[in-house]
N, C-alpha and C positions, 0 to 999 in steps of 0.2 A: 252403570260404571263401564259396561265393555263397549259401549255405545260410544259416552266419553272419550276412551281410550283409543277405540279405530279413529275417530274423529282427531284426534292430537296426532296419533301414526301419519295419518293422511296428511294433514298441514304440515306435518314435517316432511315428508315425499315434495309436498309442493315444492317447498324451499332447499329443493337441491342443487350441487353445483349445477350438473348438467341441465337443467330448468331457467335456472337464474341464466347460464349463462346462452340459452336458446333466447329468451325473454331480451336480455341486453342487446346481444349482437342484433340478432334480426329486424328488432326495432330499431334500432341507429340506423342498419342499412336502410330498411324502409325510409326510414327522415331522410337521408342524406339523398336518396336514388327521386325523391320528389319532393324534399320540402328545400331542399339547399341550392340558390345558384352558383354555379361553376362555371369559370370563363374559360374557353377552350378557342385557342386562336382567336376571333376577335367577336365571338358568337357567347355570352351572356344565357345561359340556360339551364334547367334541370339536367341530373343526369339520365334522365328516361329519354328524354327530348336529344339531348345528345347523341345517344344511343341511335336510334332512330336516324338521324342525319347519319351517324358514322354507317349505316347500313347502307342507305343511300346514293353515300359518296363511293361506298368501296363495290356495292353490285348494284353494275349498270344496270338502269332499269326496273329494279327489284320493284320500287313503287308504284308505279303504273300496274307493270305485269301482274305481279299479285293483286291490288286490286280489281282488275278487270279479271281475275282469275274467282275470283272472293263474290262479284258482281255477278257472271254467269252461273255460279253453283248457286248460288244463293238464292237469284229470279227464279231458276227451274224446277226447284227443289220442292216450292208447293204444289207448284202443279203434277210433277213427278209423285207426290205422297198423296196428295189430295186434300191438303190440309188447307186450302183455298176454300172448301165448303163448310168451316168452319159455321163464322158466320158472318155479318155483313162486311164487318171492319178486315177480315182475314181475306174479303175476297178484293176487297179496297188495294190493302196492302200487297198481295199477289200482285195484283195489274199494274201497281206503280213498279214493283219490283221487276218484273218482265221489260216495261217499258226504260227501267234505268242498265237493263244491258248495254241494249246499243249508245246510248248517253255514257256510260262510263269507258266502253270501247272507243267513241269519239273522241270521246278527252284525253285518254290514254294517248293517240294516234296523235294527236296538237302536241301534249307535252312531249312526247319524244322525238316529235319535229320530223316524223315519216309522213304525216298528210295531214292536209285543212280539208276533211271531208264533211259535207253538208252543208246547208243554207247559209248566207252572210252572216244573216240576223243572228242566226243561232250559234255561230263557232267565234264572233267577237269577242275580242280579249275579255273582255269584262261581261262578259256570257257563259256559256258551258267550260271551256276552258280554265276560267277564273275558278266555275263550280268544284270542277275536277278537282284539279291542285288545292286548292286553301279551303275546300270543304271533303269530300266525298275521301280522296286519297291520304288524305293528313290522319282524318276518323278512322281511317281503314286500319291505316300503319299503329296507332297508337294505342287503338284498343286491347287488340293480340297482346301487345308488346308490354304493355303498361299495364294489363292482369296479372301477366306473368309475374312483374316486379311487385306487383301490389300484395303478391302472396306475404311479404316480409311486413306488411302495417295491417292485415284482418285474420293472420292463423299464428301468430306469435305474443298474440297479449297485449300490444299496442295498444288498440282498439280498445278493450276493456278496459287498460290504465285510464287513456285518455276519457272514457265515458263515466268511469266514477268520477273523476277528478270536473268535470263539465257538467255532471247531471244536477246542480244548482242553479245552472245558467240555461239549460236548455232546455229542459222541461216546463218552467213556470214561462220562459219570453217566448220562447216558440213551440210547446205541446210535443217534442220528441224528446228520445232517450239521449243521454249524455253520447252516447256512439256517433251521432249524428255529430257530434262538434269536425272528426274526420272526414267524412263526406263532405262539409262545407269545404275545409282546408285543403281538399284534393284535387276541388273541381278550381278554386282559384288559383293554385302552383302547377295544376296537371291538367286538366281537360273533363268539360262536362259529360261527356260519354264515358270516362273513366269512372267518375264519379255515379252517374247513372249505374252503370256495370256493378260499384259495390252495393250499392243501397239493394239493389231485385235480389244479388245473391243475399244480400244478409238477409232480406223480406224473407223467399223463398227457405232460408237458414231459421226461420220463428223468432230472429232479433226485430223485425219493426212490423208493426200493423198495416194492414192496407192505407189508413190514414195518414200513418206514420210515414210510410215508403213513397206516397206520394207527395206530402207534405215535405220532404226535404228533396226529392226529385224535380219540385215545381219552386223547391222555394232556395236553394244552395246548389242547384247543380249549372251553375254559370259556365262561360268561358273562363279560359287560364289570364293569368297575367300577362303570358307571351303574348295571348291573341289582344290582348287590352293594348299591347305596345303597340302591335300593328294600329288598330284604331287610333291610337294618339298620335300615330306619323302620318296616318293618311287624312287626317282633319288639321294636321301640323298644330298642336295642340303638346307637344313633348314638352317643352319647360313648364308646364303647370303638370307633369307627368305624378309626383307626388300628390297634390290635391287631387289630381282627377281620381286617381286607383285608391287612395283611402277615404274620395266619398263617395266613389262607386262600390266599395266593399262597403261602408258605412249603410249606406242607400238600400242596399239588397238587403241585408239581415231588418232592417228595422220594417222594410216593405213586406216581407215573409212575418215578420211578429205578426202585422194586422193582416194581412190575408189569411193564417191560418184561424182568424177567427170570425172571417166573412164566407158566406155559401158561395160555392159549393164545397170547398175544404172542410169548413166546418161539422157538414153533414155527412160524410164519409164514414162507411162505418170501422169502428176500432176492433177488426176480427183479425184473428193470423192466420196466413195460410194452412195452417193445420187443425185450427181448431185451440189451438192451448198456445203455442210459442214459447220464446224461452226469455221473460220481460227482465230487465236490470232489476236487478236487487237491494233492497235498502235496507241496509243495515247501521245498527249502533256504532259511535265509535269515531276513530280517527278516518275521515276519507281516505288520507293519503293513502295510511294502511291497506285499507280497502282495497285501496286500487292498486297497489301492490300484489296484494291478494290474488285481484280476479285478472289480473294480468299474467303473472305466475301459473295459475291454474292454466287458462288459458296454454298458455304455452306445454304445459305437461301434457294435458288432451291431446295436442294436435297431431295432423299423421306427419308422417317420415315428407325433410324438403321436397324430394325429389316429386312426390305422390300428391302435395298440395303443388307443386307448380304445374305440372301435369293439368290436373284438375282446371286448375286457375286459367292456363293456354285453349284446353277445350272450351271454356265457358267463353271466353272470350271468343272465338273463330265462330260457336256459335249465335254471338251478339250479331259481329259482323257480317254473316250470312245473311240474316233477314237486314239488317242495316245501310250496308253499301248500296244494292241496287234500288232501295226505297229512294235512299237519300241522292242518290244522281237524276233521281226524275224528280222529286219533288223539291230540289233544291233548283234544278234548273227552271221549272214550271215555275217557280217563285220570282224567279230573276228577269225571266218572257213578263210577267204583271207586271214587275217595276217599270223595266224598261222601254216595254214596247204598248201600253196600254194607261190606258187612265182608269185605270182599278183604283191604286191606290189615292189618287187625287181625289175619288171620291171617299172611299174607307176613311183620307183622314177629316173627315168631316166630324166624324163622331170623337177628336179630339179640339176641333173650336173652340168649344164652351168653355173647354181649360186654358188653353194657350190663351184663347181671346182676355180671358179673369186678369191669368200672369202678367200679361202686359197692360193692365192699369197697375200694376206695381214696377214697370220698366222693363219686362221683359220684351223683348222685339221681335222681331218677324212671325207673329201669332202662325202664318197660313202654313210657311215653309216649316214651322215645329212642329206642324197638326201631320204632314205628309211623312215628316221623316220617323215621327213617333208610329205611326202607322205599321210604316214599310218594316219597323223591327220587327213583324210576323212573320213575314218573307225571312229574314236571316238576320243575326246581329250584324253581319257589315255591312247591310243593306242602307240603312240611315248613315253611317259614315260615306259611303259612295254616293249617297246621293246629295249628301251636301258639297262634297269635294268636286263635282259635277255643274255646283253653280258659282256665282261668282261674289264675291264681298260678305260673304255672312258673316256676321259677326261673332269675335270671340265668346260672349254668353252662350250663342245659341251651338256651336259647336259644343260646348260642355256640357250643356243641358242634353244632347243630344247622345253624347258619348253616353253617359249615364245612364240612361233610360236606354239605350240599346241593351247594356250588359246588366242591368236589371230586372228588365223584362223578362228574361230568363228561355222562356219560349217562344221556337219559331219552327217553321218548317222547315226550314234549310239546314236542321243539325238536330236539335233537341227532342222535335216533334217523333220524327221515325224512328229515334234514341227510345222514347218514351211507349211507343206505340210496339215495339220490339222486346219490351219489357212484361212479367208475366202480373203485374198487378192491376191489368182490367182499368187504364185510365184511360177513360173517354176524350175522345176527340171537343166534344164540345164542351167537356171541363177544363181544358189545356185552354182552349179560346176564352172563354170569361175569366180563367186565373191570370191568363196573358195578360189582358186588359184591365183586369184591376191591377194589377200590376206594374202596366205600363201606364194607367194613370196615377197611380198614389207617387210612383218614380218623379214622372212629370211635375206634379204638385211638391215635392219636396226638393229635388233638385231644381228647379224653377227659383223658390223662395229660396233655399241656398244661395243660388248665383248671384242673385240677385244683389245679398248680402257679401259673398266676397267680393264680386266685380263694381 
């Protein structure tokens, strides 16, 4: 009976004004600061993304300089600790990290327009300079900054609303918690490092299993919408801009349903970081309620704003520590292969046998689809530059292309050092075969898509 009775006390604490009204607010603002576009002058964007610009715009230089700032603490820092002797991947990641100093100091030096220092090859527009800006300093700015905001959608009840109300869809098509429907939604209005960023804390938090945290890291943590636009202006592909973005979202959840039940996925084991974790709950009754519930609750646990934003900014400055200087060397390394080497001419060999099939159903240019599916390893805007690079391809195959870039999900020019930065032990050569089944089943179904609308 007194058991009872605390247990009524307590749901009624839940349901207090100041609860409820932590639960409301904070989650609206969470929606609105990344799930809402806001036109500001003549710029179409999130209000994180905004944010970010308005920084930009009002302190000179802030982007470069912090990142090259972010770039050399970051490189030095294992070697200063010694956490380079980890083990083999730590001493990997050290020496790229070291070597993206001067790389992110280069780029820095171009976008500020104080010097073109270094080799031709290397500081052409659509080489390290390109890296800089639209990869390395974008990830820098947004991760910090878009933690911060993120405190108002994973310490306010959001999360849990949204994961009761999703855990009928999520669990049986793709093998994670209802939570995970966020993490999808974040990384396509916000940015995949953002969305990286919540998944390791929630891992790390006993909300997702090692399986769990990579399985939605490899299989929902894409580019944003924004980056999708870019894509579709630079393959001039913008009035089919509605088909392209709802079958490129289409494309990726259904390609994440079957990989998560091909190896290596599959095989991963379902432990949590601690040992127990803290798994969704399933109970009797009305969802909704439910998720009312554990949303509320949610909210009453949580600590004081000021003390999870706090939190949320460290976690984040420590993402981009090991992040930045990885990602200026191995993004630029990535860009040296396309470019300047017939790597990839050979790598896309091992998509033929698909492109080759597609076009006995009318898909065309078999050779140049095999090269560009390839190159999405190197960076998703790698297959768009390199087809904007040739001359006459035809509209199928730019779509097919676009698709399978932002499906693909993993590459080294963004995602990979995201991932590798992250504390859930994903292998380097598990990201490569997820990649690839991945960028083939893409290939395969956008392919016979196009087919059909074009």
């Amino acid at each position: 009976m007194s058991l009872n009775l605390n247990a009524e006390l307590n749901k009624k604490s839940i349901y207090s004004t100041a609860n409820i009204a932590k639960f409301v607010i904070y989650s609206l603002l969470g929606i609105f600061l990344f799930f809402v576009p806001v036109k500001i002058g003549n710029s179409s964007s999130i209000m994180v993304d905004h944010i970010i610009a308005f920084i930009n715009r009002t302190v000179p230089f802030f982007g470069p300089i912090f990142t090259v700032c972010i770039a050399i603490v970051g490189g030095l820092y294992p070697w200063y600790k010694g956490t380079y002797k980890k083990d083999i991947a730590a001493f990997i990641l050290s020496v790229f990290g070291l070597i993206g100093i001067p790389m992110a100091f280069l780029g820095a030096l171009s976008f500020m327009k104080i010097a073109t220092i270094g080799p031709q090859w290397l500081m052409r527009p659509d080489m390290l300079p390109f890296v800089f800006e639209k990869v390395v300093m974008a990830v820098t700015m947004i991760v910090p900054i878009g933690s911060v905001f993120l405190t108002f959608i994973i310490s306010y009840g959001l999360l849990e609303f949204a994961g009761v109300l999703m855990r009928p869809i999520m669990r049986p098509v793709f093998r994670t918690p209802g939570r995970s429907a966020i993490d999808a939604v974040a990384s396509f209005v916000g940015s995949f490092s953002v969305a990286i960023y919540l998944t390791n804390r929630l891992y790390l938090e006993g909300k997702y299993t090692r399986r769990e945290a990579i399985t939605i890291m490899s299989g929902f943590s894409t580019v944003s919408a924004t980056f999708m636009i870019i894509i579709a202006r630079t393959l001039k592909i913008m009035d089919l801009w509605n088909v392209y973005f709802w079958s490129a979202l289409a494309i990726t959840f259904i390609v994440t349903a079957l990989t998560v039940r091909l190896w290596p996925l599959s095989k991963i084991e379902d432990t949590y970081v601690d040992g127990k974790g803290k798994p969704e709950m399933v109970k009797e009754g009305s969802i909704f309620s439910q998720a009312i519930e554990e949303g509320l609750t949610a909210a009453a646990t949580s600590k004081p704003l000021f003390a999870n934003l706090y939190d949320s900014f460290k976690s984040g400055i420590k993402m981009v520590l090991i992040l930045t200087p990885c990602m200026a060397s191995v993004a630029t390394f990535a860009f040296v292969l396309i470019k300047l080497t017939s790597f990839f001419d050979i790598f896309g060999y091992l998509f033929l046998p698909f492109t080759y099939a597609l076009s006995l159903i009318g898909l065309p240019e078999p050779a140049i689809l095999a090269k560009a599916c390839a190159t999405s390893l190197a960076d998703v805007f790698a297959p768009p530059l390199y087809l904007a690079s040739l001359n006459d391809v035809p509209l199928i195959v730019k779509f097919v292309t676009s698709v399978v870039a932002v499906s693909s999900i993993i590459f080294f020019g963004g995602s990979i050092p995201c991932l590798l930065s992250t504390d859930v032990n994903f292998k380097l050569w598990q990201m490569i075969v997820i990649w690839f089944e991945r960028a083939v089943l893409a290939l395969i179904l956008t392919g016979v898509l196009a087919v059909i609308l074009f």
